[in-house]
C-alpha positions in Angstrom: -15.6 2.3 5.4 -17.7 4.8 3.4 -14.5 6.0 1.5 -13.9 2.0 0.8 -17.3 1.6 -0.8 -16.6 4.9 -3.3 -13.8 2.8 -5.4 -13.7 -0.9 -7.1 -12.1 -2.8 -6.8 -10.4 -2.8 -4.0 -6.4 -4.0 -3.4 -5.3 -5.0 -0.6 -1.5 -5.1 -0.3 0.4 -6.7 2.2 3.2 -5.0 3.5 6.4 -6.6 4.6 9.8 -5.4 6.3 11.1 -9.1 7.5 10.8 -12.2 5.5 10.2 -9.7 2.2 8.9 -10.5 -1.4 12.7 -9.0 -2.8 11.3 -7.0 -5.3 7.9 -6.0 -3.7 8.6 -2.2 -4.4 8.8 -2.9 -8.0 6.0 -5.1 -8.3 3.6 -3.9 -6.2 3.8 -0.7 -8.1 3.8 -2.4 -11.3 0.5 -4.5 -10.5 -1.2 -1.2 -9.3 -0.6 0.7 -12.7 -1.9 -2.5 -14.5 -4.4 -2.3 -12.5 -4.8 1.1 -12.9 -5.6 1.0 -16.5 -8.3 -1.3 -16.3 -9.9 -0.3 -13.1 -9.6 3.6 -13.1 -11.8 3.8 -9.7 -8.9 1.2 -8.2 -8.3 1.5 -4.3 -5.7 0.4 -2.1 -5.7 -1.0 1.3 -2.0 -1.0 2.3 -1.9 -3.1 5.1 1.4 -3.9 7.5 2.8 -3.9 11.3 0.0 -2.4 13.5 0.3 -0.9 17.0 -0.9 -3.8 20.0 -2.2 -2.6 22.9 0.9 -1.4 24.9 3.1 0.5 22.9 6.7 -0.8 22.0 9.7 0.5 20.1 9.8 -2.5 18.2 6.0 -2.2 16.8 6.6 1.7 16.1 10.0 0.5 14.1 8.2 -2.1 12.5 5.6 0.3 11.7 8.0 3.0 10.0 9.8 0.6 8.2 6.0 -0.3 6.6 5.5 3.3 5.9 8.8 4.0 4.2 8.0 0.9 1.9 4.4 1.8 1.2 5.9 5.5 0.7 8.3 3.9 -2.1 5.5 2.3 -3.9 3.3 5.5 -4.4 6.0 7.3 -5.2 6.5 4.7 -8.7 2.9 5.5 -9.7 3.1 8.4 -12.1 0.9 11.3 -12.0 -1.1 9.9 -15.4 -3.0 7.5 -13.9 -4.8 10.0 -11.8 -6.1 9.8 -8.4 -5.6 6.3 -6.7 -6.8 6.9 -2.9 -4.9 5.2 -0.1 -7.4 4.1 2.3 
């Protein structure tokens, strides 16, 4: 929470692997550099498939899928618009 209250605004993005926005790679990453310019203390909440209770190999699946996608997204924000922290 305290690392949270350090940027504004905060984005919270919803990650998907089933029932997808198509291009959600693209134009997550696009919205962030937008963003980005305007906002230069931006952060991002990446939100997705979370663990329950009992573990599962679907949920862990589920959950590296998520990763890979949120992965994909930083990796399309270049280097210029400085520190954006993943919280």
């Amino acid at each position: 929470m305290e690392r949270a209250k350090k940027h504004f605004p905060l984005l919270c993005i919803q990650i998907r692997s089933i029932r997808t926005w198509v291009s959600q790679v693209e134009g997550n990453a696009n919205i962030i550099k937008k963003l980005a310019e305007e906002f230069p203390n931006l952060g991002i909440i990446f939100d997705g498939w979370s663990r329950m209770e009992v573990a599962d190999s679907h949920s862990e699946l589920m959950i590296t899928k998520d990763r890979d996608i949120m992965n994909q997204i930083i990796a399309l924000i270049p280097p210029k618009y400085g520190l954006i922290e993943i919280i």
